[in-house]
C-alpha angles and dihedrals in degrees: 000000000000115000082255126096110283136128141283128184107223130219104205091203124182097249098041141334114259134171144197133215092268089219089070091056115103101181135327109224134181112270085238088058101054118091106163128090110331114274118262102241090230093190089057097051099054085049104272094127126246116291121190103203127153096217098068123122143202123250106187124213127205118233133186090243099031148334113292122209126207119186110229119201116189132028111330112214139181109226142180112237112200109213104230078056093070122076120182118239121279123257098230079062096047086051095041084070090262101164126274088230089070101091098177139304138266116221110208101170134308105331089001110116129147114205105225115216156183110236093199091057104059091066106144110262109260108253127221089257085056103044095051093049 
């Protein structure tokens, strides 16, 4: 997403509310519905703690290698960012070890911020099972 207006489709999650560039979003799809590799828990990645809840869906990302699947908990929403709303991530962060995957960040109003991410770039780390297989 450019610093200029466009749209993000929001995940309120209940450990914080986080988006994606729409136009990355391939399709969003029931939990129940979904039978490939199991969905990367976005929320829990960037440091939101791992929630088990039923009502989670599945919001698939295009790759260039593969389609990429995100769980989403919480109402899902298409919304218009205003440029001049969204602010990068600070440096201190980026050197604090934040995640690569935060892109920035979108101000709504007080104690309303959206986290901005990458969807590639929350794939689980390969583990050493994994990687001996």
């Amino acid at each position: 997403m450019t610093r200029g207006e466009g749209w993000m489709m929001t995940v309120a999650d209940p450990a914080f509310r986080w988006g994606v560039d729409a136009s990355r979003v391939e399709r969003v799809i029931g939990r129940a519905e979904w039978s490939g590799a199991m969905p990367v828990d976005g929320a829990a990645r960037l440091g939101g703690g791992v929630i088990r809840d039923e009502a989670t869906r599945v919001m698939l990302f295009a790759t260039e290698t593969e389609a990429l699947p995100l769980l989403a908990r919480g109402e899902i929403a298409l919304e218009r960012v205003d440029g001049e709303a969204r602010s990068p991530v600070p440096e201190l962060l980026r050197r604090a070890g934040c995640s690569d995957a935060l892109l920035g960040f979108v101000f709504r109003g007080p104690g309303e911020v959206t986290f901005l991410v990458a969807p590639e770039l929350l794939t689980p780390p390969v583990t050493s099972e994994e990687s001996h297989a």
